[in-house]
VOKEKOL-768624 format. One record per atom (N, C-alpha, C, CB): residue in three letters; x, z negated, y negated. Coordinates in steps of 0.02 Angstrom, whole numbers, padded with zeros to 5 digits, always signed. Glycine has a CB too. Example, Ala and Ser with C-alpha at 12.3 -4.5 7.8 and 13.67 -1.06 7.14 Angstrom:
residues 2
ALA+00660-00390+00284;ALA+00615-00390+00225;ALA+00660-00390+00165;ALA+00565-00452+00224;SER+00642-00354+00112;SER+00684-00357+00053;SER+00645-00394-00002;SER+00704-00286+00030;
//
This chain:
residues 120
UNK+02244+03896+00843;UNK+02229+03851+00788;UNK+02277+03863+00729;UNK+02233+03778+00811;UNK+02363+03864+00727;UNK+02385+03887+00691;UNK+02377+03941+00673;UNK+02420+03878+00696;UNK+02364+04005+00691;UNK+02349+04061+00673;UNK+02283+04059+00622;UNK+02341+04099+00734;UNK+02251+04015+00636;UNK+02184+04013+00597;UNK+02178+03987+00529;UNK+02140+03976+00632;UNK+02230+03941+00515;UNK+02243+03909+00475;UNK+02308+03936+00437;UNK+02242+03852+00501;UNK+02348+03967+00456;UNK+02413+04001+00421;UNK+02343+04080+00382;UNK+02503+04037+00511;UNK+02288+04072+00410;UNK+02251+04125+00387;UNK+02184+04097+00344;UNK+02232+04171+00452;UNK+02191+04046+00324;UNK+02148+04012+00295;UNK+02193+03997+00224;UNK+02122+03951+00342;UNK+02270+03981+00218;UNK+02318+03981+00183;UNK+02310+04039+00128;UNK+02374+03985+00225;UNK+02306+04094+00181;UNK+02346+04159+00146;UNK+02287+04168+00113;UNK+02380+04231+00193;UNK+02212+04160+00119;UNK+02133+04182+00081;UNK+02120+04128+00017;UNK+02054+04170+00147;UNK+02159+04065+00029;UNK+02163+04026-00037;UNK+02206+04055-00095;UNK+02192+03958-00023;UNK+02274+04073-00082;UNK+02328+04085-00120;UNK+02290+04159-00147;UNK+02408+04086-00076;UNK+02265+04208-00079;UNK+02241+04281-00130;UNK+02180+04253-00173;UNK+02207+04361-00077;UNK+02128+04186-00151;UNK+02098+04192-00218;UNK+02095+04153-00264;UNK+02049+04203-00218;UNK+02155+04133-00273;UNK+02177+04089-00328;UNK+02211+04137-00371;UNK+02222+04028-00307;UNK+02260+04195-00347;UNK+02292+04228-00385;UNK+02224+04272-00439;UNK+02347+04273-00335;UNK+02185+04301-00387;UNK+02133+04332-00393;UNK+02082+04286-00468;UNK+02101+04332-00310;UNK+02085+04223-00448;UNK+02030+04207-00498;UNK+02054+04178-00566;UNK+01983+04157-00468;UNK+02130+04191-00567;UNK+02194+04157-00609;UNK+02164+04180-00673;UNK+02282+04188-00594;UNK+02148+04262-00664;UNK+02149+04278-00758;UNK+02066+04267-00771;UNK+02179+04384-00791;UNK+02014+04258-00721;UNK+01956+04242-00755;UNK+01941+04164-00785;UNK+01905+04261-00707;UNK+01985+04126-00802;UNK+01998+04062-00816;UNK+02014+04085-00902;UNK+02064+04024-00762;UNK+01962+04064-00974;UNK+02006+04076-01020;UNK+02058+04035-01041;UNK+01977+04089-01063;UNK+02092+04071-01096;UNK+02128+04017-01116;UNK+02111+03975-01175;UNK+02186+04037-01123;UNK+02161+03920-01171;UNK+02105+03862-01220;UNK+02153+03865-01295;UNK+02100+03752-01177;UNK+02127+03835-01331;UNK+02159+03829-01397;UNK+02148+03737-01406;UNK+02114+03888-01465;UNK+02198+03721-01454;UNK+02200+03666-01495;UNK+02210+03644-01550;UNK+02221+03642-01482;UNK+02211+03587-01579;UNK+02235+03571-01651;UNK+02294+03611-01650;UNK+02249+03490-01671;UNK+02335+03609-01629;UNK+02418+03635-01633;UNK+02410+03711-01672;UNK+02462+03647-01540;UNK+02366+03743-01614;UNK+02344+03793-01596;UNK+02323+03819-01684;UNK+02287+03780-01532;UNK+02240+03800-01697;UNK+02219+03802-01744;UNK+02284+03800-01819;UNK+02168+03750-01732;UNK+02322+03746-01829;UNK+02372+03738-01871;UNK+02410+03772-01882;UNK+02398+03703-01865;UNK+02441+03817-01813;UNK+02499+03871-01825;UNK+02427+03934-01839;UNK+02572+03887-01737;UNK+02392+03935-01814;UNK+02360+04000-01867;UNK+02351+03988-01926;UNK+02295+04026-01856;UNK+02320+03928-01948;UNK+02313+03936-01999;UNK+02357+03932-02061;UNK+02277+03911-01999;UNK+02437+03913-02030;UNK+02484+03925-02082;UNK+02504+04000-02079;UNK+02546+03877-02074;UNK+02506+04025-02016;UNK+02551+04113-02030;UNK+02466+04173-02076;UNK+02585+04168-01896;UNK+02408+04135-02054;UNK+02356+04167-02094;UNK+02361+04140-02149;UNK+02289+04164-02073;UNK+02352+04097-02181;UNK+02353+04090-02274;UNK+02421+04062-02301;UNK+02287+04027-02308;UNK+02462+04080-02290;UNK+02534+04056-02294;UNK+02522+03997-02324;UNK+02589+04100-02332;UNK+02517+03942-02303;UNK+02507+03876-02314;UNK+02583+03847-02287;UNK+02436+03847-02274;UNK+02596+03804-02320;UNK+02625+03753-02304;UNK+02611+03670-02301;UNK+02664+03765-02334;UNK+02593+03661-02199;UNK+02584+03620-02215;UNK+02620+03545-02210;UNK+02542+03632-02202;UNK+02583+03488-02243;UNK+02613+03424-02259;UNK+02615+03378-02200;UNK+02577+03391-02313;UNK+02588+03373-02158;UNK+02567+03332-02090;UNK+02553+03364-02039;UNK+02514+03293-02094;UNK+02551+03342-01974;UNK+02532+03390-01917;UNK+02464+03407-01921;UNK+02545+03360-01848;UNK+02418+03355-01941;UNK+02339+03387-01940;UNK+02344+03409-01989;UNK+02272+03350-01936;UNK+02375+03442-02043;UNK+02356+03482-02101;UNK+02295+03467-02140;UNK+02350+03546-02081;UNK+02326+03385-02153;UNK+02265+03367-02189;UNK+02285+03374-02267;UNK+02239+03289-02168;UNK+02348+03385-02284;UNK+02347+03402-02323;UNK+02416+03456-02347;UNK+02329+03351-02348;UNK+02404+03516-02394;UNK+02452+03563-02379;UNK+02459+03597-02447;UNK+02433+03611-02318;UNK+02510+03648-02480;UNK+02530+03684-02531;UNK+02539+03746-02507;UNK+02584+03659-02561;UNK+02504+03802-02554;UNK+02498+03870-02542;UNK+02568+03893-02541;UNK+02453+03907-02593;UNK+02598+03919-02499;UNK+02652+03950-02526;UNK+02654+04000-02610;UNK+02668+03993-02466;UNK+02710+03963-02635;UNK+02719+04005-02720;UNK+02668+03994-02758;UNK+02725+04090-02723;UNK+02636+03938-02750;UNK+02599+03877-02778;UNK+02604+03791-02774;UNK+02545+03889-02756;UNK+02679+03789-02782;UNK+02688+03731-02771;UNK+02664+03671-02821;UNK+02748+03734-02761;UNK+02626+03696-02867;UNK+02617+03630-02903;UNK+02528+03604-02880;UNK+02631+03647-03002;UNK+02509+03652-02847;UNK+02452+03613-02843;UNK+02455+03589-02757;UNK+02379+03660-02869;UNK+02424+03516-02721;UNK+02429+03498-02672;UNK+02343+03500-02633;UNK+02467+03435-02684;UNK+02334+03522-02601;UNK+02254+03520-02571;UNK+02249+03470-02509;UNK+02228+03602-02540;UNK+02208+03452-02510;UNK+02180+03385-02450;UNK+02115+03408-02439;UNK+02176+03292-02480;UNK+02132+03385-02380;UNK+02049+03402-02318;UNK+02003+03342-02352;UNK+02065+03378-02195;UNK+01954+03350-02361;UNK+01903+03320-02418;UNK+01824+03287-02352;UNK+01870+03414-02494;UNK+01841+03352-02294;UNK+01769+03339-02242;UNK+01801+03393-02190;UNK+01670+03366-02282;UNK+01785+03393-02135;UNK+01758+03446-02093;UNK+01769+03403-02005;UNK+01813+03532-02111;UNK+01777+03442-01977;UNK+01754+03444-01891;UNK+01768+03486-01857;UNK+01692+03447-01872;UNK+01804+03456-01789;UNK+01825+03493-01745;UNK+01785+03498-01685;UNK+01883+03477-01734;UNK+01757+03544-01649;UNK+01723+03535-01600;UNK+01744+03570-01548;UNK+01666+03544-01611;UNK+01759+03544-01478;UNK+01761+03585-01428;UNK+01726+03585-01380;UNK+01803+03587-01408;UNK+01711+03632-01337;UNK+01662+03595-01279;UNK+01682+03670-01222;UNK+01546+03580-01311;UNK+01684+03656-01176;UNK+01709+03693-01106;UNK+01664+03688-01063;UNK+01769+03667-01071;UNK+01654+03762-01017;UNK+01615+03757-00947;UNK+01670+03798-00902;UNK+01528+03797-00947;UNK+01636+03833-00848;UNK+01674+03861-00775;UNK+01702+03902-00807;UNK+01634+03893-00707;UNK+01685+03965-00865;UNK+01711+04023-00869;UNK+01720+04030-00952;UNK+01666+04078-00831;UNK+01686+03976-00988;UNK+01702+03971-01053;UNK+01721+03913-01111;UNK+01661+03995-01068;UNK+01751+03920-01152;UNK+01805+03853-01219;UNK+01763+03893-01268;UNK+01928+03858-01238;UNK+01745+03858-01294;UNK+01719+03843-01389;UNK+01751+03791-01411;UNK+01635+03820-01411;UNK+01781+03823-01466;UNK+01802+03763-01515;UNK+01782+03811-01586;UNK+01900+03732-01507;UNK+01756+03749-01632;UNK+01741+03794-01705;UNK+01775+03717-01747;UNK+01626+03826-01728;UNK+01798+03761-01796;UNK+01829+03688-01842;UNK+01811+03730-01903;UNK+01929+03655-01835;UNK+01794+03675-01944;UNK+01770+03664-02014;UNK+01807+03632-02076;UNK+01719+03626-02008;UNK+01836+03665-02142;UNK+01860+03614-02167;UNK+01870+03622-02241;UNK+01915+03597-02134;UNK+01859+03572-02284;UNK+01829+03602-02341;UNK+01915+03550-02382;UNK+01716+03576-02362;UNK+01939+03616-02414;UNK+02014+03562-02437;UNK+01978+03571-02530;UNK+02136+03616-02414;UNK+02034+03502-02564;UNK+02014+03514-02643;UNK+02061+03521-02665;UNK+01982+03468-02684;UNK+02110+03512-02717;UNK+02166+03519-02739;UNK+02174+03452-02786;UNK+02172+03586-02770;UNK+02216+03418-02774;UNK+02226+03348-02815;UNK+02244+03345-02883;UNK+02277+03310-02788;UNK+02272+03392-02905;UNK+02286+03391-02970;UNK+02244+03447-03015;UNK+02360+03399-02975;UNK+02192+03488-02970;UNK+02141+03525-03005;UNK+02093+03517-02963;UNK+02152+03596-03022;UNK+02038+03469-02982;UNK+01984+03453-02941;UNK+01921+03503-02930;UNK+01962+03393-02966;UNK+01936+03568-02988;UNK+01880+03607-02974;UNK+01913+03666-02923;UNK+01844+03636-03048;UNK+01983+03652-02908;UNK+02019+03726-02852;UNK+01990+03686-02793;UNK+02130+03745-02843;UNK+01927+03728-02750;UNK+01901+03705-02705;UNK+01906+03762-02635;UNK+01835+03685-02732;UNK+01917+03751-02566;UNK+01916+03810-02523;UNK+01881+03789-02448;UNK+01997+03838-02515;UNK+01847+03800-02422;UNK+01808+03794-02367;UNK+01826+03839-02331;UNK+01745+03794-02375;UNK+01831+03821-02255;UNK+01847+03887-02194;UNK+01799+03858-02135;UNK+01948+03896-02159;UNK+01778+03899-02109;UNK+01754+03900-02066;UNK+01773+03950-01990;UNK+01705+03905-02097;UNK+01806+03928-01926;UNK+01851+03967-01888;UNK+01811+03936-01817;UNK+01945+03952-01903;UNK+01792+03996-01775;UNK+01773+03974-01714;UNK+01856+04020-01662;UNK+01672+04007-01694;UNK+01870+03989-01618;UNK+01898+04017-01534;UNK+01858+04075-01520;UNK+01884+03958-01463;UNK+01882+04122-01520;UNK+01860+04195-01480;UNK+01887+04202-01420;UNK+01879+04261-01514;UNK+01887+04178-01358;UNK+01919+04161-01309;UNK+02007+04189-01291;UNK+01870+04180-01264;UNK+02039+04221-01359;UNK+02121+04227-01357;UNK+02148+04224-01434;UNK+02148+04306-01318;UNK+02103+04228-01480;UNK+02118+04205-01541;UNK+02054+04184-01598;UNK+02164+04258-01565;UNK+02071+04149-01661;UNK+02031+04126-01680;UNK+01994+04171-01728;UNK+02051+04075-01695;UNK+01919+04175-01761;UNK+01857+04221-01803;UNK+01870+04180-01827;UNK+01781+04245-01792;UNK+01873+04196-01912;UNK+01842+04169-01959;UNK+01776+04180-01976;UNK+01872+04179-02001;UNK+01713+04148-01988;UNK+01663+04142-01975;UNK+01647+04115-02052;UNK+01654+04107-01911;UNK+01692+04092-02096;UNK+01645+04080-02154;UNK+01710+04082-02202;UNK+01592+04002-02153;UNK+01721+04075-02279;UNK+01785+04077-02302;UNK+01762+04078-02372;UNK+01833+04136-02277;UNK+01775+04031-02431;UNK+01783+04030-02476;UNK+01806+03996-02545;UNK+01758+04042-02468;UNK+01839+04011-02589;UNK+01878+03975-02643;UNK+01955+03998-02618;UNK+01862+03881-02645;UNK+01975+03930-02630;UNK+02047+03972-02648;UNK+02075+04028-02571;UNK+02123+03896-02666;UNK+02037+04002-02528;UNK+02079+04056-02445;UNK+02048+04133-02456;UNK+02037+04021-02333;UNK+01996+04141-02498;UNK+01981+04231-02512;UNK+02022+04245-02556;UNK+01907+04260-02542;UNK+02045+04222-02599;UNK+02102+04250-02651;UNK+02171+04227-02622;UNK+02092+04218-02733;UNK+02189+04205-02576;UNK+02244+04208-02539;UNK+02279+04242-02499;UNK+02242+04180-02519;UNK+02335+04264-02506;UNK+02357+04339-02478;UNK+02363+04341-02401;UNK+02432+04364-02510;
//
């Protein structure tokens, strides 16, 4: 009986090690935020980066105006796509929309325009 079970042990642990890397990995707000400051050198003002200053554009300030975060998970796959359309407060026509889905180890940009295409 112990033998059977010290061998029932050892077939869990090989397939747990075994099924370790088919598990992806997930992303989050955090997640999303630190990309999106080292991608458009943003600096941002709050943890949700609702509102932020381009780096070496400090006089104008942009705020998240709309968008959405969505995630949804099964056995072998994470989607998350976030949406977010910022304006600039002291120039109401500097307008920039992004659109970014989870590629199961980093994030696609999937849509992009106003001020984040002319951003270095």
């Amino acid at each position: 009986m112990k033998k059977w079970l010290f061998f029932g042990f050892i077939v869990l642990i090989v397939a747990r090690v075994w099924a370790a890397p088919m598990y992806p990995t997930k992303a989050d707000e955090a997640d999303f935020i630190s990309w999106f400051e080292e991608t458009y050198s943003v600096q941002c003002e709050d943890e949700s980066c609702d509102a932020f200053t381009l780096i070496g554009d400090q006089t104008n300030t942009y705020v998240n105006e709309e968008g959405y975060m969505k995630q949804s998970s099964g056995f072998f796959t994470f989607d998350m796509e976030v949406r977010r359309l910022y304006r600039s407060v002291e120039e109401p026509e500097r307008v920039g929309k992004i659109e970014v889905r989870w590629n199961q180890d980093s994030f696609e940009i999937t849509e992009e325009t106003g001020i984040f295409v002319s951003s270095p």
